[in-house]
N, C-alpha and C positions, 0 to 999 in steps of 0.2 A: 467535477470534470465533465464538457460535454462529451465528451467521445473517449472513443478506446484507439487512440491513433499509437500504434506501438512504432510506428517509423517516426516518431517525435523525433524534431532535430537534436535536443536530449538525449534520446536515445543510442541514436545513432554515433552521436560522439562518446557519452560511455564505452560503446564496443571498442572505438576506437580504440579509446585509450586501454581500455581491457586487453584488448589484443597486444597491443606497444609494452603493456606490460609484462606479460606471460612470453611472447615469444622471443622481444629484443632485434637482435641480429640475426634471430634463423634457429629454425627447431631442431638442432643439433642432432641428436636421436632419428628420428624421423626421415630428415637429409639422408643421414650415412644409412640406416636398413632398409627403406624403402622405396623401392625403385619409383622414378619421379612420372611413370609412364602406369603405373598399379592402379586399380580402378579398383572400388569395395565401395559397400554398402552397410547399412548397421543401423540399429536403434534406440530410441530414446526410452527407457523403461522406470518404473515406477516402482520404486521397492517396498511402498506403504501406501496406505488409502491416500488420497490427496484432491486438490482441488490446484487445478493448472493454470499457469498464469506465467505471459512469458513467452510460451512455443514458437508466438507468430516471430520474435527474434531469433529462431534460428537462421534462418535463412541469410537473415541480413550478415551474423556472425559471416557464415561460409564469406557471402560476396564479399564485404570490407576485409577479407583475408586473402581476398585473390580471385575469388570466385572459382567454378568446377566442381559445383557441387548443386545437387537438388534435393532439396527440402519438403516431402506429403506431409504436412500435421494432419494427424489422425484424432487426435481431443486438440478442441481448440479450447481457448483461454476462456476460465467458468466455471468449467466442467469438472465433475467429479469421479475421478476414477479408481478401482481396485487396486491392491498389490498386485502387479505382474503383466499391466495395461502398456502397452505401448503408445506412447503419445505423440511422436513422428518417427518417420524414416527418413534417412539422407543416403544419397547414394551420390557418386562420381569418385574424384581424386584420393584414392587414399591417404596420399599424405595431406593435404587439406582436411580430411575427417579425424586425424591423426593429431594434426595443430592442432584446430578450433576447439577438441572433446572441451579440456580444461574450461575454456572460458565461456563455454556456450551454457556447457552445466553449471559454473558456477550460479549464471545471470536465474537459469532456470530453477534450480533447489531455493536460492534466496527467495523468489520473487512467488514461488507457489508454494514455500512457507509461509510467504505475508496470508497471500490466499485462501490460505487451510486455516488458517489462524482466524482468521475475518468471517470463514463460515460456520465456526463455530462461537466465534459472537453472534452472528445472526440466528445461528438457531438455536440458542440459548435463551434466549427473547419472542421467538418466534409466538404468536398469537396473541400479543400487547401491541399495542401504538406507538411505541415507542422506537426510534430507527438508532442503529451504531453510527457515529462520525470516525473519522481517523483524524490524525492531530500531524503538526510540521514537525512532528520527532521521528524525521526519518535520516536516513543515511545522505552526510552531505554529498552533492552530488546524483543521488538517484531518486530524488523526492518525484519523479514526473513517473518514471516505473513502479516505485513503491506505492504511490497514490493509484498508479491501474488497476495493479496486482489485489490490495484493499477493496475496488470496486468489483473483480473478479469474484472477491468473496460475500459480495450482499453488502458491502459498507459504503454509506455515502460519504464523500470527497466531503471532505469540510475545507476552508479559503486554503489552493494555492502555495500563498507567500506573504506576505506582510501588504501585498497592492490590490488584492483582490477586496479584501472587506475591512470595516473598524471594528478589532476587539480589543475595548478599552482594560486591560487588567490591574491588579491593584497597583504597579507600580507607574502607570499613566495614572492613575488614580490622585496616587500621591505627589506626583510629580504637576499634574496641572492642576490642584489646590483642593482636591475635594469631586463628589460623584457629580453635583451640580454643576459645575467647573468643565468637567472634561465632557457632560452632555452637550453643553449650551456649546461648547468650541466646534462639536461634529456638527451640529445643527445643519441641516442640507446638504450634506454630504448624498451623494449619487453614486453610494455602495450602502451595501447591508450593515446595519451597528449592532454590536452586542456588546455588554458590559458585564464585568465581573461586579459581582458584590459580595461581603465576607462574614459581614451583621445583617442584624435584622433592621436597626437604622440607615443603612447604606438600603435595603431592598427596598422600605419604603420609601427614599425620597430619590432614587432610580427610578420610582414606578412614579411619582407624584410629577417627575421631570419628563414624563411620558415616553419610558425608556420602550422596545418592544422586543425586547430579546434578551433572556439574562441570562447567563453563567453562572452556575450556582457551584462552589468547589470546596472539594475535600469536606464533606456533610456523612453522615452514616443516615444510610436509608430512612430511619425513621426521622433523623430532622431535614432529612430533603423533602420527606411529607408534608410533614408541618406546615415546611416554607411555603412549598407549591399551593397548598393551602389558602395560605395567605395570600398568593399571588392570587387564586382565583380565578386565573382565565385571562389575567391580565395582561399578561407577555406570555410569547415561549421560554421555555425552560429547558437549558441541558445543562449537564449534571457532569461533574468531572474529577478527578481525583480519587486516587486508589481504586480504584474499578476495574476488576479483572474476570478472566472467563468466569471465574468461582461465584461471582457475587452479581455478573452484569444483571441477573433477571430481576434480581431483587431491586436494585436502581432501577429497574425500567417498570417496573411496578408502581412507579412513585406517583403517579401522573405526568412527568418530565415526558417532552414532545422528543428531545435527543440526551444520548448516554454518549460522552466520547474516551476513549481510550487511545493512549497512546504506544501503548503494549502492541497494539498490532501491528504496530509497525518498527517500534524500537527492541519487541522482543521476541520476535518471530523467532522458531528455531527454522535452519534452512531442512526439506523435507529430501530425504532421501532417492534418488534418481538417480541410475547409472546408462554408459552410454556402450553397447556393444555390438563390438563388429562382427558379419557374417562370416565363418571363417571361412566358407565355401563360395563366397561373393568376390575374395580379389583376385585377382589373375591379370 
């Protein structure tokens, strides 16, 4: 991903819909105790170590709910903060800080769990050559936040969507007659190609078809060696399948240029973050 655009039109419509979800016809509760004239303020807090990703949507949350509300992120998206850190402040309408709590956190715990999760793939790895990818097993519909949030945490964006690049896997494989088959059809193509292979006959005649990128999956470290081995320098190599926090260093040890998991985004736990109001702020 080039950039960290969190106002992605993506984005923006998630909230949407976020919001049309959670509130409906009107914040019932909120309406009837809070007078619509209450002004408060309150904060975003962190109730465990984390890495933040996400923050710069609060703001938008407030406005696509009405707006009357202002938004200081105080850790911006990256960033790695203590139990007990405050990562913004919002102040204006109380009943708008009242609505939005729900869905502003939700967006936020999710997305700086991807984050915390991501940082510690990275430093797991940390002082090998080897870089973490994320993969499209993200949540449908949030793949363009879920892929920020990843970047937040030291992970490179690997393709998008299905239009960004060619990765042929085994079942193109099979389906267009063979490894030779499905090289020779990408031939010119004006994106990036990578090919899965699954033998050690499939690796060589990917390499002999002048493949320059190969997927090497579901291997136990010492035969991803091997392979790399044989590669030789000859393509890049990442490495995929069953690869979790526990084991990524030893994959990345392999000689493989990329290790990618899709844990960090499919298995993120969301990180704990509460949102609390100053009790001496409304009036």
């Amino acid at each position: 991903m080039s950039a960290m655009n969190w106002m992605h039109p993506d984005a923006l419509d998630l909230i949407r819909r976020a919001l049309a979800e959670d509130i409906g016809p009107g914040d019932v509760t909120t309406e009837l105790t809070v007078p619509a004239d209450r002004r408060a303020s309150g904060g975003f807090y962190a109730r465990e170590p984390l890495t933040v990703a996400g923050i710069e949507l609060m703001q938008a949350v407030y406005d696509l709910a009405g707006g009357g509300v202002r938004v200081e992120v105080l850790a911006s998206s990256g960033t790695d903060v203590e139990k007990g850190a405050c990562l913004a402040r919002a102040s204006g309408s109380a009943q708008r800080l009242l609505t939005c709590e729900r869905t502003a956190l939700n967006l936020l715990q999710r997305l700086s769990g991807i984050a915390t999760l991501a940082r510690r793939f990275t430093r797991a790895i940390a002082g090998t050559e080897c870089r973490i990818l994320d993969t499209r097993k993200t949540t449908p519909g949030m793949r363009v936040l879920e892929k920020m949030a990843s970047s937040c945490g030291g992970v490179v964006n690997h393709r998008m969507g299905l239009y960004d690049a060619v990765l042929i896997k085994n079942n193109h494989i099979a389906a267009a007659g063979g490894v030779r088959a499905a090289l020779e059809a990408v031939r010119g193509a004006a994106l990036p190609v990578e090919i899965e292979v699954r033998t050690l006959e499939e690796l060589d005649e990917a390499l002999a078809c002048g493949a320059q990128r190969l997927l090497l999956d579901n291997l136990t470290p010492e035969e991803a060696r091997e392979w790399i081995r044989r590669i030789g320098g000859r393509a890049t190599v990442e490495l995929s399948g069953g690869i979790a926090l526990e084991n990524v260093r030893e994959y990345a040890l392999t000689g493989a240029q990329f290790v990618s998991s899709g844990a960090i985004t499919h298995s993120a736990r969301a990180v704990d973050v509460h949102f609390r109001l100053d009790p001496d702020a409304a009036h």
